[in-house]
LOMAR-39114 format. One record per residue (C-alpha): x, y, z; residue in three letters. Coordinates in nm, 3 decimals. Layout:
<pts>
PT,x,y,z,aa
PT,X,Y,Z,ala
...
</pts>
This chain:
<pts>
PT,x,y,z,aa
PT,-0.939,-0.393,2.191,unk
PT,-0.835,-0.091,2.013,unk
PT,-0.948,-0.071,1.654,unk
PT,-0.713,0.062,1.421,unk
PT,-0.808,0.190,1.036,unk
PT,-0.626,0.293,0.737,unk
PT,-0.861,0.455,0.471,unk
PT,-0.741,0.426,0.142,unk
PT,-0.862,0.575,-0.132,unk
PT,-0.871,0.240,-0.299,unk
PT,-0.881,-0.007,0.007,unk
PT,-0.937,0.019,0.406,unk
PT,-0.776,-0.203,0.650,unk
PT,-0.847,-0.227,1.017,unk
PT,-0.665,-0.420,1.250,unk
PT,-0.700,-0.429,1.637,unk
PT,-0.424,-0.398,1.877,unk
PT,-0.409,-0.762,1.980,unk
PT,-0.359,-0.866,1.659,unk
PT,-0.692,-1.072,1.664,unk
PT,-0.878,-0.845,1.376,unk
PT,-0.714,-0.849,1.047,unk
PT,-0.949,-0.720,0.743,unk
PT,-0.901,-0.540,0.401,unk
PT,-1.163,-0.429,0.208,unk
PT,-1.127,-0.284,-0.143,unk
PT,-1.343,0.087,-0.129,unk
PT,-1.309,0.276,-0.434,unk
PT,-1.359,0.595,-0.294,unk
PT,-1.380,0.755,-0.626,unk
PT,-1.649,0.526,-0.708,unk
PT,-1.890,0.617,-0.383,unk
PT,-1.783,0.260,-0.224,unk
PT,-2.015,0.216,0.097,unk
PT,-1.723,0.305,0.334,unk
PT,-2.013,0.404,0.605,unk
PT,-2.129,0.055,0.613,unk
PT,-1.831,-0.137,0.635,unk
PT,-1.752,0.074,0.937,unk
PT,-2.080,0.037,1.098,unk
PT,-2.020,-0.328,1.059,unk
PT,-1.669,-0.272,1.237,unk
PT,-1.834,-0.012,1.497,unk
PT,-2.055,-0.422,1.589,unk
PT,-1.738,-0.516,1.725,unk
PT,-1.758,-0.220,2.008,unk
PT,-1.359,-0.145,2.047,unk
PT,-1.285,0.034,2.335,unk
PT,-1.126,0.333,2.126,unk
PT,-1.068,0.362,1.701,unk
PT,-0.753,0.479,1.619,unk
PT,-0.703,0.593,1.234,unk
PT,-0.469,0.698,0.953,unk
PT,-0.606,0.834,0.639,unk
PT,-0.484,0.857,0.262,unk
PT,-0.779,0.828,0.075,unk
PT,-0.782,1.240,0.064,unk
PT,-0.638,1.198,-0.290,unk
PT,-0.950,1.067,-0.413,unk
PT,-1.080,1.240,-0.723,unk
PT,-1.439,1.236,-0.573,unk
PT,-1.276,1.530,-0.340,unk
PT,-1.190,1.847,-0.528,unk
PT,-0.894,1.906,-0.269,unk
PT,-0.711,1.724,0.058,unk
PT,-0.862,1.961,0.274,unk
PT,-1.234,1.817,0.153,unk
PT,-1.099,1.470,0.163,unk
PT,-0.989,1.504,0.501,unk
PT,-1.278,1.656,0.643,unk
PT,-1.537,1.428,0.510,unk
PT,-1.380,1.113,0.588,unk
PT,-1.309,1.218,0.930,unk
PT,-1.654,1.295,0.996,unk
PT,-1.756,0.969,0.858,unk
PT,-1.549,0.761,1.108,unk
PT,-1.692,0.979,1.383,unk
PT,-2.013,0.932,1.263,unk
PT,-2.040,0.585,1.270,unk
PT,-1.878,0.486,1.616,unk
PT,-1.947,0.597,1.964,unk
PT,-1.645,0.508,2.096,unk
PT,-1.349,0.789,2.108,unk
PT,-1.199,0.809,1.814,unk
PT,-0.841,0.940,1.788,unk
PT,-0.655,1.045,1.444,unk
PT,-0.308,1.016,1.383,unk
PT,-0.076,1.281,1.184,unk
PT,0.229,1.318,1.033,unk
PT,0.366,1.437,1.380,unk
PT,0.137,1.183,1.566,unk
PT,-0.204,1.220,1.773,unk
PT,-0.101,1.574,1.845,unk
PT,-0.244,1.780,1.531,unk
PT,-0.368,2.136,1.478,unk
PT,-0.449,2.135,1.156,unk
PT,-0.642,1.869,0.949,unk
PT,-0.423,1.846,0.658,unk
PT,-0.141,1.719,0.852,unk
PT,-0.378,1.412,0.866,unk
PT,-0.356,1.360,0.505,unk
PT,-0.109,1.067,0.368,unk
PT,0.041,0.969,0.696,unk
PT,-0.048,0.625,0.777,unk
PT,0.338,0.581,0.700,unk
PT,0.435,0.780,0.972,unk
PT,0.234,0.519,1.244,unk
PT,0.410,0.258,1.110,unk
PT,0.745,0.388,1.131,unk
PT,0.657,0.491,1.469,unk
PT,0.618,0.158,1.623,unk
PT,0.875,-0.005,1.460,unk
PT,1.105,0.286,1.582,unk
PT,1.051,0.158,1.870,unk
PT,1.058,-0.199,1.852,unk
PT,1.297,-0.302,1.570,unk
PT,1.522,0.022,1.597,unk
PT,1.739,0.156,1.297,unk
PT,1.562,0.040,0.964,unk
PT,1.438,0.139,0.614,unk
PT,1.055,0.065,0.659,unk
PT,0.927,-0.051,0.312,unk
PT,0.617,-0.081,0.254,unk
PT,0.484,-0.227,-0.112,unk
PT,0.070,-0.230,-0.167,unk
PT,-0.171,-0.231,-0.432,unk
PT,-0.075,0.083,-0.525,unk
PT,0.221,0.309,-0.378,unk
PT,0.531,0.192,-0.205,unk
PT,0.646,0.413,0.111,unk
PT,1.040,0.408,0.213,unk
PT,1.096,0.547,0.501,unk
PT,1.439,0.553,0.647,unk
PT,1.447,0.544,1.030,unk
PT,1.728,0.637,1.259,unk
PT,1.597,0.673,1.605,unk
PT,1.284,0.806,1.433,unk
PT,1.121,0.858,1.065,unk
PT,1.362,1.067,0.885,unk
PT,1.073,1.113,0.611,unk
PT,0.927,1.453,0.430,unk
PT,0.563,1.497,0.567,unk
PT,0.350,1.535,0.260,unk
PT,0.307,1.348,-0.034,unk
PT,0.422,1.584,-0.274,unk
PT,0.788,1.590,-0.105,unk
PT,0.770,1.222,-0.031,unk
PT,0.777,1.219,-0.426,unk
PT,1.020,1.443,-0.460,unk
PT,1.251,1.311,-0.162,unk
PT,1.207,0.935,-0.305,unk
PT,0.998,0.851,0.005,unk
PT,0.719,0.718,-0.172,unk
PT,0.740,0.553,-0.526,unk
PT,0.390,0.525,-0.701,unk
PT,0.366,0.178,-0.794,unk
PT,0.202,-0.099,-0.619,unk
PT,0.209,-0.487,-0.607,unk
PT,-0.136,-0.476,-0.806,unk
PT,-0.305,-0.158,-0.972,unk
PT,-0.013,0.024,-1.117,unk
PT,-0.085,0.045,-1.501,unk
PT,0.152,-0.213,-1.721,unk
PT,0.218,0.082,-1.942,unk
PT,0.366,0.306,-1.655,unk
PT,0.557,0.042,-1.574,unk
PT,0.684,-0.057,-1.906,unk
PT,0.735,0.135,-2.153,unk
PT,0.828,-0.089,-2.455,unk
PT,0.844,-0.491,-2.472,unk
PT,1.060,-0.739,-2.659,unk
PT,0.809,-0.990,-2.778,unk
PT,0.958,-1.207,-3.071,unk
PT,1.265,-1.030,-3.195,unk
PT,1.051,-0.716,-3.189,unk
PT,1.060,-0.397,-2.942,unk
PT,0.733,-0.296,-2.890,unk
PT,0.606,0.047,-2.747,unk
PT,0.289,-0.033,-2.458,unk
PT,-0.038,0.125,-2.578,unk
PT,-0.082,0.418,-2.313,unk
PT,-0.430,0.341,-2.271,unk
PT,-0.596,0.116,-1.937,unk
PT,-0.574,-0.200,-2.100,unk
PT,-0.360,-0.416,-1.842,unk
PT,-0.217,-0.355,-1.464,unk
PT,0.056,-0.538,-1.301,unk
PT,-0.205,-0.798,-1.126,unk
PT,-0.230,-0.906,-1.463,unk
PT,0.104,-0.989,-1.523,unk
PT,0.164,-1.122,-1.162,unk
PT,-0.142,-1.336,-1.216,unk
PT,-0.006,-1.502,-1.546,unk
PT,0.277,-1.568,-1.420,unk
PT,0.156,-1.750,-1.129,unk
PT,0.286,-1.481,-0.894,unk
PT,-0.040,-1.441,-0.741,unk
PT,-0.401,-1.648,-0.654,unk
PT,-0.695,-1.508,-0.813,unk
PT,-0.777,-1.452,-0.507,unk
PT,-0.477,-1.224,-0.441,unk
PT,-0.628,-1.046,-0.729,unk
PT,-0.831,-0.747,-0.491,unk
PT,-0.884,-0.498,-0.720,unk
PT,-1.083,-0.427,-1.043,unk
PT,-0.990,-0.542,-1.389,unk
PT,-0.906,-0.290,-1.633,unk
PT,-1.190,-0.436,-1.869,unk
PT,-1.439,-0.561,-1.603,unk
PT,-1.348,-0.913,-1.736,unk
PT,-1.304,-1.188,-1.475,unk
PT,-0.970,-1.308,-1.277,unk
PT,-0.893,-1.585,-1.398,unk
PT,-0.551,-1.669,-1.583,unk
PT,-0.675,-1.643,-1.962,unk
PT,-0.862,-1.303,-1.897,unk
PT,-0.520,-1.140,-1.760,unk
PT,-0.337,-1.290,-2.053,unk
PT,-0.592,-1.170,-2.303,unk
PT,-0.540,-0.794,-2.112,unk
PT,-0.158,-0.836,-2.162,unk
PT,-0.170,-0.883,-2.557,unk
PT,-0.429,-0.542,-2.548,unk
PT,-0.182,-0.342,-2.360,unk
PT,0.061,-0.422,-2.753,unk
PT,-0.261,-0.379,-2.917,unk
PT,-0.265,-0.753,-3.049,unk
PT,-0.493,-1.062,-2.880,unk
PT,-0.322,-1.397,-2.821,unk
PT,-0.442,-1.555,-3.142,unk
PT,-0.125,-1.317,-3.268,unk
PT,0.131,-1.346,-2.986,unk
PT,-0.009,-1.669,-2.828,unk
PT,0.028,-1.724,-2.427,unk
PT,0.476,-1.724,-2.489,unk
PT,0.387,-1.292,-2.605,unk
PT,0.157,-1.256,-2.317,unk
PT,0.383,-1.436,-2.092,unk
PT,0.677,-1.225,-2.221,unk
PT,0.520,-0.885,-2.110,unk
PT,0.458,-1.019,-1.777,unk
PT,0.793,-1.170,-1.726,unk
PT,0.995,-0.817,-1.845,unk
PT,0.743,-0.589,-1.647,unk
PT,0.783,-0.780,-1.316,unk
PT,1.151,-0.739,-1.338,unk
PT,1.107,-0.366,-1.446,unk
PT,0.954,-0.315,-1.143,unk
PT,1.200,-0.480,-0.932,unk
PT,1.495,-0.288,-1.043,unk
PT,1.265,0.026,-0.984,unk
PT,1.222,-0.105,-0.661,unk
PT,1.587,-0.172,-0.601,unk
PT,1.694,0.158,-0.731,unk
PT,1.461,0.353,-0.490,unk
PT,1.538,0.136,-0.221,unk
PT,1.954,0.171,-0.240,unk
PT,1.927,0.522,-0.284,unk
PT,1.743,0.553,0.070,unk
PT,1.975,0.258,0.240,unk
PT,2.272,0.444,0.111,unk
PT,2.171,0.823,0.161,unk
PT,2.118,0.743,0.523,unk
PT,2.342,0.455,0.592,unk
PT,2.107,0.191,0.638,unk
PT,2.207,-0.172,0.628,unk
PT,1.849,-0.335,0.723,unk
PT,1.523,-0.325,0.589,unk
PT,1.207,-0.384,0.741,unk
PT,0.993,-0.536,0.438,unk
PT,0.576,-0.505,0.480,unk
PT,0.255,-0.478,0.249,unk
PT,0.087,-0.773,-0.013,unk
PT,0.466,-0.675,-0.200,unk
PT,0.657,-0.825,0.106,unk
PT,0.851,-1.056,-0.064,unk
PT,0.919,-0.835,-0.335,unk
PT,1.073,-0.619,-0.092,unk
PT,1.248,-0.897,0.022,unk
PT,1.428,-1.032,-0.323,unk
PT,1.491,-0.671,-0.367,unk
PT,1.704,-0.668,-0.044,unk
PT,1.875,-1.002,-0.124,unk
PT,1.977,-0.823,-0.440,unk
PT,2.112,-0.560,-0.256,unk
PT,2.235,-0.760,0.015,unk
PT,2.081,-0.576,0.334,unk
PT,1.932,-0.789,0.568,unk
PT,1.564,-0.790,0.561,unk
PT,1.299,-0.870,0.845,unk
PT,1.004,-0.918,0.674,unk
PT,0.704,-0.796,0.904,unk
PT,0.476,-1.071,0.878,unk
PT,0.801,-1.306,1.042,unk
PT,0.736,-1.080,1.310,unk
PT,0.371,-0.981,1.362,unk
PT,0.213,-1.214,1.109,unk
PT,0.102,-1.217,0.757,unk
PT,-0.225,-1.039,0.794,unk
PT,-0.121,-0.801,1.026,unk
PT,0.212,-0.687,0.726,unk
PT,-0.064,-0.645,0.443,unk
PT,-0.228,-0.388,0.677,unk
PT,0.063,-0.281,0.898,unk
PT,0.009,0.084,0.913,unk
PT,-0.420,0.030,1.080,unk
PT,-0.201,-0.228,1.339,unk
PT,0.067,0.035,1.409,unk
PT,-0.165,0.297,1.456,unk
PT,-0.341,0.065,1.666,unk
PT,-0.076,-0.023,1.889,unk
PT,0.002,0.364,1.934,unk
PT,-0.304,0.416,2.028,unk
PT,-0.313,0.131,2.302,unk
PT,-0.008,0.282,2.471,unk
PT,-0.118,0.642,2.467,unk
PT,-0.441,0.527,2.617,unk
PT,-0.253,0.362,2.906,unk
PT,0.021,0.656,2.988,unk
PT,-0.334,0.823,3.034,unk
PT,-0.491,0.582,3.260,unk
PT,-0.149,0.541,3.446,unk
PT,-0.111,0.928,3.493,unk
</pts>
């Protein structure tokens, strides 16, 4: 088994290369999360190579990418004594760390270059959505800051994206409210109330370090208009929820036509815990969508890019043994 991992800056997901070992495990890097021990717990599994993607370099515990890089390298080589290969923007083959940085995208479009063919790749998690438009291969800017600027990456996620980014006013009884620009609410919140997601589902941190359950995310929704619910009651709360959800999805639409039409893209390859936004986004659109966990399963689409890398991995590894 090859063992494939994508550290986050917020989460890290490993999958292996049959598909067997699907995990994600939410590592606040900015908060010192144990990373070392969660993959000294992975090393117990003894894979016969690690294969790994890295984004976490953003992480403001790291005063640059360069740092970020370097240090969480050197902890994945430190805690397995199997080989360990890293994966770049322009694959395994890398001469200089940084184009490690931010390009567990670039795995993923990788494999399913080459086994679903001409695609935009979408990927929705916690946190950022990647769109990658693929024609034969990735036809993506390399770094973060152009993925931004190219609409390759959209910073907002199924889960931790603030409601106020998201939203920047609310209609709540005849009314048009401006959000509080403070961390009082995230979208989990309003996907929770709503019944869009389990508490479960919920794999992040609260805003207020309040529990999960469905009255705490309502009570966070009033906050983020500065009210509680014995003001607005559960229809205000409810209201917020409803109108950021579909803010998001015509954010995600927008982004999504502008890639589909720029490079003449009629199918989309939906992954990530925002899958089946992805998906009602296409329908909207209408471009057929394949939604990854159809394909390779449900746990292996929440972590797709640690499986793709994986996969990669396994294939170099053979060419090697065959040559």
């Amino acid at each position: 088994m090859i063992l494939g991992l994508d550290i986050g800056g917020a989460n890290t997901k490993a999958a292996g290369s049959d598909g067997h070992l699907v995990e994600s495990v939410y590592l606040p890097l900015w908060k010192h999360a144990p990373l070392d021990e969660v993959l000294r717990l992975l090393a117990l599994r003894e894979p016969q190579a690690v294969a790994v993607v890295i984004t976490g370099e953003l992480a403001d515990c790291f005063s640059c990418k360069r740092e970020g890089i370097e240090r969480l390298t050197t902890t994945v080589k430190r805690a397995f004594s199997c080989p360990v290969y890293f994966w770049g923007a322009k694959g395994f083959a890398w001469t200089d760390p940084l184009e490690l940085a931010a390009a567990n995208w670039a795995a993923s479009a990788a494999l399913l270059a080459r086994e679903i063919g001409d695609c935009l790749f979408v990927d929705m998690g916690s946190t950022t959505t990647d769109l990658i438009p693929i024609r034969g291969e990735a036809l993506a800017a390399k770094t973060d800051f152009l993925r931004l600027a190219a609409g390759n990456l959209v910073y907002m996620g199924l889960l931790r994206t603030r409601l106020d980014a998201m939203l920047p006013e609310a209609r709540i009884g005849g009314k048009k409210v401006p959000l509080a620009p403070e961390f009082f609410s995230i979208m989990a919140d309003a996907r929770l109330g709503l019944g869009l997601i389990s508490e479960e589902r919920y794999s992040c941190e609260t805003p207020d370090g309040a529990g999960k359950e469905r009255e705490a995310a309502l009570r966070r929704l009033a906050r983020s208009v500065c009210t509680d619910l014995e003001e607005i009651g559960e229809a205000g709360a409810l209201a917020i929820a409803e109108q950021a959800c579909e803010r998001q999805k015509s954010i995600l639409v927008a982004a999504m036509e502008r890639q589909a039409e720029k490079h003449g893209l009629t199918k989309v390859a939906a992954a990530g815990i925002g899958e089946g936004l992805i998906a009602e986004a296409a329908a909207f659109l209408g471009l057929e969508c394949l939604r990854l966990s159809q394909r390779y399963g449900a746990g292996i689409s929440d972590v797709f890019p640690a499986y793709a890398v994986a996969r990669l991995a396994e294939t170099e590894l053979s060419e090697i043994a065959g040559t």
